[in-house]
N, C-alpha and C positions, 0 to 999 in steps of 0.2 A: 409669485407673490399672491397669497392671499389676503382679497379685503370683507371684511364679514360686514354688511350694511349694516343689521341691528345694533350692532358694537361700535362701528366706525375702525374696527382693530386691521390694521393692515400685518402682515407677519411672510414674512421670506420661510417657503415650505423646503426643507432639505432632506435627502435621501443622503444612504451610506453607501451609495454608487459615486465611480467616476463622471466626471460630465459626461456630454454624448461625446462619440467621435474620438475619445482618447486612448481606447483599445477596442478593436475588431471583435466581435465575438462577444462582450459584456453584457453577463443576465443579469440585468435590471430588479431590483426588490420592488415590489407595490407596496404604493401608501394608500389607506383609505381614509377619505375624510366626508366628511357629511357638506352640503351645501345647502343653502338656504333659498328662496328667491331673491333675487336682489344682491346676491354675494358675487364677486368678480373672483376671476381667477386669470391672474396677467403671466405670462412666459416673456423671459428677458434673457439677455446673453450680460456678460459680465463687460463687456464692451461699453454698457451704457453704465454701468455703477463707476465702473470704473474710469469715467471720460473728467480728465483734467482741464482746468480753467490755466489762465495764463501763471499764476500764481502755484500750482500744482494742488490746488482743493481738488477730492474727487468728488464726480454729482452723488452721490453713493446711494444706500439700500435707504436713509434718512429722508433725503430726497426726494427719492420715488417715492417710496410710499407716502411721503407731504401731498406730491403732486395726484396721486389717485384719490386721497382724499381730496381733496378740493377741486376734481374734475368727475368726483362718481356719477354723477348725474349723466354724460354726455354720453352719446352712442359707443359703442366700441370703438369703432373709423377715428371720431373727433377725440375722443380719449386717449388713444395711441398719439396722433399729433399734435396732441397738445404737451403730453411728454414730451416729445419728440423736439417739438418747438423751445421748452424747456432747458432740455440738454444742450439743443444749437447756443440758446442764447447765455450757455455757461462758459460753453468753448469761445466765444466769440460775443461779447455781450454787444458791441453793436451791428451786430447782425442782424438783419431784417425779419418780423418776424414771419414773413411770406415765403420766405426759403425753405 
Protein backbone atom coordinates (compact mmCIF):
# COMPACT_ATOMS: atom_id res chain seq x y z
CA UNK A 1 0.00 0.00 0.00
CA UNK A 2 0.87 3.23 -0.85
CA UNK A 3 0.23 6.55 1.07
CA UNK A 4 1.31 9.73 -0.74
CA UNK A 5 1.43 12.55 2.16
CA UNK A 6 0.83 15.48 -0.13
CA UNK A 7 -2.58 13.89 -1.26
CA UNK A 8 -3.35 12.00 1.81
CA UNK A 9 -4.36 9.19 -1.20
CA UNK A 10 -3.59 5.74 0.25
CA UNK A 11 -3.85 3.14 -2.94
CA UNK A 12 -2.98 -0.86 -2.84
CA UNK A 13 -0.02 -1.06 -5.64
CA UNK A 14 -0.51 -4.41 -7.79
CA UNK A 15 1.62 -6.24 -10.10
CA UNK A 16 0.58 -9.01 -12.90
CA UNK A 17 2.69 -11.52 -10.77
CA UNK A 18 1.58 -14.35 -8.56
CA UNK A 19 1.98 -13.61 -4.95
CA UNK A 20 5.48 -14.74 -3.48
CA UNK A 21 5.77 -18.31 -2.62
CA UNK A 22 3.16 -19.63 -5.16
CA UNK A 23 5.45 -20.97 -7.86
CA UNK A 24 9.29 -21.83 -7.36
CA UNK A 25 11.14 -20.12 -10.01
CA UNK A 26 8.69 -16.80 -10.68
CA UNK A 27 10.37 -13.80 -12.64
CA UNK A 28 8.90 -11.04 -11.08
CA UNK A 29 7.85 -7.63 -13.49
CA UNK A 30 9.16 -4.21 -11.77
CA UNK A 31 7.03 -1.55 -11.11
CA UNK A 32 8.39 1.85 -10.86
CA UNK A 33 7.02 4.56 -8.99
CA UNK A 34 8.26 7.81 -7.85
CA UNK A 35 8.23 8.72 -4.05
CA UNK A 36 8.13 11.76 -2.32
CA UNK A 37 9.35 12.52 1.40
CA UNK A 38 7.04 11.94 3.70
CA UNK A 39 5.28 9.12 1.42
CA UNK A 40 5.00 5.57 3.25
CA UNK A 41 5.19 2.41 1.51
CA UNK A 42 3.39 -0.52 3.95
CA UNK A 43 3.91 -4.39 2.78
CA UNK A 44 0.93 -6.61 4.01
CA UNK A 45 -0.10 -10.28 3.57
CA UNK A 46 -3.72 -10.73 2.83
CA UNK A 47 -4.08 -12.29 6.16
CA UNK A 48 -4.60 -8.95 7.69
CA UNK A 49 -7.30 -7.61 4.91
CA UNK A 50 -8.82 -10.48 5.17
CA UNK A 51 -9.19 -11.11 9.17
CA UNK A 52 -13.03 -11.55 9.96
CA UNK A 53 -14.89 -10.13 13.01
CA UNK A 54 -17.43 -12.31 14.78
CA UNK A 55 -20.14 -11.35 12.32
CA UNK A 56 -17.91 -12.17 9.26
CA UNK A 57 -17.06 -8.29 8.09
CA UNK A 58 -13.40 -8.44 6.71
CA UNK A 59 -10.87 -5.64 8.28
CA UNK A 60 -10.29 -5.19 4.50
CA UNK A 61 -7.98 -2.76 1.99
CA UNK A 62 -10.92 0.19 3.29
CA UNK A 63 -9.65 -0.17 6.69
CA UNK A 64 -6.18 -0.23 6.37
CA UNK A 65 -5.78 2.41 4.47
CA UNK A 66 -8.47 4.47 7.15
CA UNK A 67 -6.05 3.28 9.66
CA UNK A 68 -2.69 4.69 7.94
CA UNK A 69 -4.32 7.68 7.45
CA UNK A 70 -5.09 8.55 10.75
CA UNK A 71 -1.74 7.01 12.19
CA UNK A 72 0.83 8.70 9.31
CA UNK A 73 2.26 10.67 11.61
CA UNK A 74 3.81 7.82 14.06
CA UNK A 75 7.16 6.11 13.60
CA UNK A 76 7.18 3.02 11.53
CA UNK A 77 7.36 0.48 14.85
CA UNK A 78 3.99 2.51 16.50
CA UNK A 79 2.36 2.72 13.07
CA UNK A 80 2.55 -1.12 12.27
CA UNK A 81 0.98 -1.53 16.05
CA UNK A 82 -1.26 0.48 15.90
CA UNK A 83 -2.72 -1.40 12.89
CA UNK A 84 -2.02 -4.19 14.39
CA UNK A 85 -3.89 -3.13 17.58
CA UNK A 86 -6.59 -2.27 15.04
CA UNK A 87 -7.08 -5.60 13.67
CA UNK A 88 -6.83 -7.46 17.24
CA UNK A 89 -9.55 -5.36 18.38
CA UNK A 90 -11.86 -6.38 15.08
CA UNK A 91 -11.22 -10.01 15.84
CA UNK A 92 -12.05 -9.72 19.30
CA UNK A 93 -13.57 -6.21 20.19
CA UNK A 94 -13.02 -6.57 23.90
CA UNK A 95 -9.63 -7.37 23.71
CA UNK A 96 -7.20 -5.56 25.48
CA UNK A 97 -5.53 -3.07 23.74
CA UNK A 98 -2.05 -4.22 25.37
CA UNK A 99 -2.01 -7.41 23.66
Amino acid sequence: MRFERNSAVCEIVHGDNLPLGIREGEIFDQIQMTFDSGDLFLFFSDGLTELRDLQGESYGADRLADSVRRHRMLEPRSLVDAIRTEARRLRSPTASTTT
